[in-house]
N, C-alpha and C positions, 0 to 999 in steps of 0.2 A: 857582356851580360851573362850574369851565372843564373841556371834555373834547380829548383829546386825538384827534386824527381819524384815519382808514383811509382810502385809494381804495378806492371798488366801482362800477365801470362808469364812473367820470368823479366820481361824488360821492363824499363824504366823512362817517362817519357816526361818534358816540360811541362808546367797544368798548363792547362789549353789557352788560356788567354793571354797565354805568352810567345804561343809558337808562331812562328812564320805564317804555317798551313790555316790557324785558327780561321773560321767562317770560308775556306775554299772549298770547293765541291772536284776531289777526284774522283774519275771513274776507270775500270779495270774491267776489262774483256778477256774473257777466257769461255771456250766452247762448254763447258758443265761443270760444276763445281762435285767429283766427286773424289772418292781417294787419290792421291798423288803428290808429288814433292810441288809441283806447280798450283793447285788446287788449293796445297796445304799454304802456301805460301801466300796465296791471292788473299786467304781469310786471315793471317796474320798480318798483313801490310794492313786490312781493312781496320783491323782492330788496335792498330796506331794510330792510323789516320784519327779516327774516330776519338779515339782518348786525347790526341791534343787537336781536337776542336775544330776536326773539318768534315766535311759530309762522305762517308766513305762510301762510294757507290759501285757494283758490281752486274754488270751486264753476262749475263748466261742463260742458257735453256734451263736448270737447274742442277740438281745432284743431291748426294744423301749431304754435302756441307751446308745448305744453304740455310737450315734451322741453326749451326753456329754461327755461321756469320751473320745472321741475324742477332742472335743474343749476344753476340759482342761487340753492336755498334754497328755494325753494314747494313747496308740495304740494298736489298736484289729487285734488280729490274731485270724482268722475264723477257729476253731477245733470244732472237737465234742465230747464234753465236757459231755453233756449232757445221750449220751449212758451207760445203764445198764447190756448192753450184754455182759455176759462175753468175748465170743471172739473178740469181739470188744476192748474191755476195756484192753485187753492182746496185741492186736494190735495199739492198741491208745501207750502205753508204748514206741515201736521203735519209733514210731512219732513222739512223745515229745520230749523224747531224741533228735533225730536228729533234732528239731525245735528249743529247744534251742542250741545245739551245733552251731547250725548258727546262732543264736543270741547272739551267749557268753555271756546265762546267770549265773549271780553268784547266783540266789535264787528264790527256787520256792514255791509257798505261794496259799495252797488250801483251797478252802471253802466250798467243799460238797464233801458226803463219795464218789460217784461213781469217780469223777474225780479224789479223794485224791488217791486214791489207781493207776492210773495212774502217777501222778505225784511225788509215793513214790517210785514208780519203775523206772522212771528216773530220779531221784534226788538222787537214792542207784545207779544207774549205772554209773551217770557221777560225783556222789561223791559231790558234791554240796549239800547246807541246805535247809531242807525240814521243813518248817512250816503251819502250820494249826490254823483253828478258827473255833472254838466249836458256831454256832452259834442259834443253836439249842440243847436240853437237849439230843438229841440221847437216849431214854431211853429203850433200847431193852429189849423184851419180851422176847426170847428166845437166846439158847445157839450163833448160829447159828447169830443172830442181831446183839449181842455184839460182837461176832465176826467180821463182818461187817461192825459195827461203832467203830471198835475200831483204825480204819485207824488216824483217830482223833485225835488217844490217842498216834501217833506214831514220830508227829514232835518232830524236834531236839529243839521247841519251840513250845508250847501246847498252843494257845492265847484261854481265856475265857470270853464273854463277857459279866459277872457277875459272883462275889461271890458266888451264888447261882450254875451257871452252871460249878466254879471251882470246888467247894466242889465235886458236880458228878461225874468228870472227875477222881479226885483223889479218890473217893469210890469204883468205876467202874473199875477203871485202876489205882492199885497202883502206880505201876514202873514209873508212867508219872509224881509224884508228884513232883519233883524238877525242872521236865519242863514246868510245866502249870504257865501260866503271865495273871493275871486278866488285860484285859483292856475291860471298858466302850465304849458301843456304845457313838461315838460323836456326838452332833448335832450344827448345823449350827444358830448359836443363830444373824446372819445378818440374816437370813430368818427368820427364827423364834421368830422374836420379836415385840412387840405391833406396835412403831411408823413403821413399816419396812410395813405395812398391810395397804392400804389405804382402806378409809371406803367403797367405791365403790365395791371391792372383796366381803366384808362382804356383802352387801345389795343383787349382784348379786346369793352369794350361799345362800340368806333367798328366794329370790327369788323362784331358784328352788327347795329350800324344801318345797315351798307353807308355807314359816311361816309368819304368821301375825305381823304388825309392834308390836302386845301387848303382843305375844307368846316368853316366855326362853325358849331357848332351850336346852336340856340334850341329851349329843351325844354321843354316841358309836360309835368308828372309827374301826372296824375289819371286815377282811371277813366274810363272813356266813356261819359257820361252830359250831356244838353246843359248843366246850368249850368254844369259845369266849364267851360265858352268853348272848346272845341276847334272852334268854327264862327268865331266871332272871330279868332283865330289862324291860321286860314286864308285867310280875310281880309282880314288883317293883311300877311301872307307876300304876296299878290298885290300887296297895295299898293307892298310892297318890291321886289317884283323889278320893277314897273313902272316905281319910280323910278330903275333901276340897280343896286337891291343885289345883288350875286351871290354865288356860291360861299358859300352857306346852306344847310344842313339844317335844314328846321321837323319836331321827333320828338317824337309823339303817342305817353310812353310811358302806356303803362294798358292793365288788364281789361275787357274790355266786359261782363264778367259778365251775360253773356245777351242786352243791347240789341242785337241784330243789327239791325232794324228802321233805327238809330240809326247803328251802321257805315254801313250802305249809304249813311245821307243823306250822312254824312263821305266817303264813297268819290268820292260824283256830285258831292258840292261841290269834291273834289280837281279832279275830271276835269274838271269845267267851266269850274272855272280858269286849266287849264291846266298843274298843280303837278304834275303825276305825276315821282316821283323826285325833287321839294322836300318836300314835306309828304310825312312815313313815320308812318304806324300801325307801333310795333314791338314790341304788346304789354306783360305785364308785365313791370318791371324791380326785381329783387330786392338789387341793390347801387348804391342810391340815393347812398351817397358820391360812387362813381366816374364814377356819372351827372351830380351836380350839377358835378363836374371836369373833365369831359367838356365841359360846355356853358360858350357865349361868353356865355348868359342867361337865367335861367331866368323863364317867366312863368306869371303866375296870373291868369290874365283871367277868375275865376268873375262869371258872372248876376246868380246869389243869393249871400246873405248867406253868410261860412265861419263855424262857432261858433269856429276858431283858424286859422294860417297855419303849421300844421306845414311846408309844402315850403319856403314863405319863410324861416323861420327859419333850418330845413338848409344851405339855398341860399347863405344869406349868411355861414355856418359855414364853407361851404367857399371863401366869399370872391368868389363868383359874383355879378355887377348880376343884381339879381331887379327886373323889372316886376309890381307889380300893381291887381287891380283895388279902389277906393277904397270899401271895403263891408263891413260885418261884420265883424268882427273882423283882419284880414286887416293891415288898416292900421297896428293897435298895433304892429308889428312890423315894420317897414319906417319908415324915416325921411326926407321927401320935404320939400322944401317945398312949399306954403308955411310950414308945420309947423315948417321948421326953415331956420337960412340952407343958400345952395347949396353952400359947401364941407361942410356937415356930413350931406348927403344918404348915404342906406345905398343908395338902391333910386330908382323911379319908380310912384308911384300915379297910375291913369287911370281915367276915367271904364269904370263896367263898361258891358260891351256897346258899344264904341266903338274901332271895329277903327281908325280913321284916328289914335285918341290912340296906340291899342297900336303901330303902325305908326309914327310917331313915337319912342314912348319906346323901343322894340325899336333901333330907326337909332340914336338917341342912345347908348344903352350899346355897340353894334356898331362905331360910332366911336370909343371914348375910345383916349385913346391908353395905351403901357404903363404910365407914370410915374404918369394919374390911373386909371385899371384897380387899379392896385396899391395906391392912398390910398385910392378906395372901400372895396376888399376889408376893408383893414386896419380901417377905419372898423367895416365891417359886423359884421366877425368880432367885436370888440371891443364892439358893442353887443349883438349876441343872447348874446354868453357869460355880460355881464354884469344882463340880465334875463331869460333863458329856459335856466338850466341844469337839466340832470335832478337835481345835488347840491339845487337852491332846492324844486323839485317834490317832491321825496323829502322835502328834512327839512320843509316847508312842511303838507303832507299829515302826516306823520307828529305833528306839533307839535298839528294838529286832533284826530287819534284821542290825545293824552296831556290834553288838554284836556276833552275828553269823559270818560274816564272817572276826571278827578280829580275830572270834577262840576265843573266851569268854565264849562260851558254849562245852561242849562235844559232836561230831557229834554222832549220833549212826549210828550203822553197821546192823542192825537187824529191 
C-alpha cells in the first residue's frame, strides 16, 4: 500500500486514517520535559504520533516544552515522573497502571531509568509493550548501576540512538541483542537550514557575544561540565594565537547548571592564558541555528564517550566545518578520513583530549578558502539530511510501536 505524505516539522507522515497507529493511544514517560536531546525528542515522536492519528500522550512533572508539545498534538499528563524514591517509584507503578487503564493505552515508551522502571511494572501488569531509548551510554561503575540501568535493556524494543550506544547495550546486556533498533537522533533540517536563518538572528547573537564585525568565530555549544573539553579548547585557542592566528572569538556557549566550582577553573585557565576577551563564557544560547551561522567552526572536543553528536549533526546542517573528537558515538556523524577520501570529508576527527590535534584541525578549517568552504558545507549538509532526519526518526520510531502491537515482536514476561 502506497501513502501519500503531509510536511510536519521537516517530515512527512501517511494521513491519519491510513496509519497503523490511527485511533491508538501511546504514551511516553520522561522525568520533565525541558531542554535536551531526549526531551526534544519525546515532543517530536509526540507530534507524529498525533499527525497520523493516534492520541500522543506524555507523562512528566513538566518543563519549559510542554506549551509545544501541546501545540503540536500531545497531551500532558502531570505525573511524577521525575521521583528516585523508591517508595515512591513502587507507588507511582498503581498510578500508571491505573492512568493508562483510563486512557486505554496500547504502549508505553520511556526515556529515563527512574521512570522506566515505573513504567515496566505497569506495562508487565496490564500486559501491553514496553519500549525504551537508550539515550544516554548508561555506563555503570558498579554491580548495583548496571543493575539499575539495566531497566533500559528490558523493552520488548531496545531503541539506540547510535551505533555506538547499540553496540553498549548489546555488551552490557546480552539477552537484549535481538531487541535493540539503532535509530538516529533526527533533526529538523526546516530549522536548521542556511536560507531558513535570516541574517538579523545572526548579527543579534554576534551582538551579544561582543564579536566584532572582523572576528570568526569557533563555538562550543555544551553545558559546562569538564568532559564537554571546554579546557581543551582553551587550549587549543592558546596554541592559535601563538602561532598567529588572530581576530578569533573562542565562545563557550552553555549552562553551568550549578558547576560554579568548574567556572572558576575555566575563568583562571582563561586568565592564565592570557585569553581574556578571546575565549567568552556567554551562557545559554537558545537559537542554536543562528549560532551554528554565526560560527567560522564549530567544535566538539568531548573527554568522554557522547551516546549521539546532536551539535555535529546541526553544525553541518547549517553547512558549518564541525571538528571533533574521535569517541563515542560522535564519529558516526561526521566524515573524516581516513574513513573516507580527502575530497569527501564533512568535518575533522581528533584525538580527544588533544588540544595540539584541535589546534591543528581548528587552523585547517579557519583557512579553507571560500570555493572549498562552500564544497565542504554542500557535502555536509547533503550527508546529515540524508542519514539523520527528524522525517527517518519519526517514521523509524513509529514503524517500532506498529510492529509491537501487531505482534511482530515477542513480548517478554520478565
Amino acid at each position: 500500500m502506497s501513502f501519500s505524505t503531509r510536511p510536519v516539522g521537516g517530515a512527512a507522515f501517511p494521513p491519519s486514517h491510513l496509519h497503523p497507529l490511527a485511533g491508538r493511544t501511546i504514551l511516553q514517560i520522561i522525568p520533565e520535559l525541558e531542554a535536551g536531546g531526549a526531551e526534544r525528542t519525546t515532543v517530536d515522536i509526540a507530534e507524529g504520533l498525533a499527525h497520523s492519528g493516534a492520541r500522543a500522550l506524555v507523562a512528566t512533572e513538566g518543563g519549559r516544552l510542554v506549551g509545544e508539545l501541546q501545540a503540536k498534538g500531545g497531551i500532558w499528563l502531570p505525573f511524577q515522573a521525575a521521583t528516585k524514591n523508591p517508595v515512591s517509584m513502587f507507588l507511582n507503578v498503581r498510578r500508571l497502571a491505573k492512568l493508562c487503564q483510563k486512557e486505554r493505552v496500547s504502549l508505553i515508551h520511556a526515556r529515563s531509568r527512574a521512570p522506566a522502571w515505573v513504567a515496566l511494572g505497569a506495562a508487565r501488569s496490564l500486559n501491553i509493550p514496553f519500549v525504551t531509548t537508550y539515550h544516554g551510554s548508561y555506563a555503570g561503575r558498579s554491580s548495583v548501576k548496571v543493575l539499575y540501568n539495566s531497566v533500559m535493556a528490558r523493552g520488548d524494543a531496545v531503541i539506540a540512538n547510535s551505533h555506538y550506544t547499540g553496540d553498549l547495550i548489546r555488551s552490557l546486556y546480552p539477552l537484549a541483542n535481538d531487541r535493540v533498533r539503532v535509530i538516529h537522533r533526527g533533526t529538523d533540517f526546516l530549522s536548521f537550514s542556511p536560507p531558513a536563518v535570516a541574517p538579523e538572528r545572526v548579527e543579534v547573537l554576534r551582538k551579544s557575544w561582543n564579536v566584532a564585525p572582523h572576528e570568526r568565530v569557533v563555538l562550543l555549544a555544551a553545558r559546562l561540565t569538564g568532559w564537554k573539553g571546554q579546557k581543551v579548547l582553551i587550549e587549543a585557542a592558546a596554541k592559535l594565537r601563538d602561532a598567529g592566528v588572530t581576530d578569533v572569538a573562542y565562545i563557550l556557549a552553555g549552562d553551568p547548571q550549578g558547576r560554579d566550582s568548574y567556572v572558576r577553573e575555566l575563568d583562571n585557565l582563561i586568565e592564565s592564558r592570557k585569553l581574556q576577551g578571546i575565549v567568552r563564557r556567554v551562557g545559554h544560547c537558545t537559537d542554536m541555528p543562528a549560532a551554528f551561522l554565526a560560527a567560522s567552526v564549530v567544535t566538539v572536543p568531548s573527554t568522554e564517550p557522547e551516546a549521539f553528536g546532536r551539535s555535529a549533526v546541526e553544525a553541518q546542517a547549517m553547512g558549518t566545518p564541525v571538528v571533533v573528537s574521535d569517541l563515542g558515538a560522535v564519529p558516526e556523524t561526521v566524515l573524516s578520513p581516513p574513513a573516507v577520501l580527502p575530497h569527501e570529508r564533512t568535518g575533522w576527527r581528533i584525538a580527544p583530549g588533544d588540544a595540539d590535534a584541535l589546534a591543528e584541525a581548528v587552523g585547517a578549517a579557519l583557512s579553507l578558502g571560500a570555493s572549498a568552504r562552500d564544497a565542504l558545507g554542500t557535502r555536509a549538509r547533503m550527508h546529515v539530511q540524508r542519514h539523520f532526519s527528524l522525517e527517518n526518526m519519526v517514521s523509524s520510531t513509529l514503524d517500532v510501536y506498529s510492529a509491537l502491537l501487531e505482534g511482530h515482536f515477542t513480548r517478554r514476561t520478565s
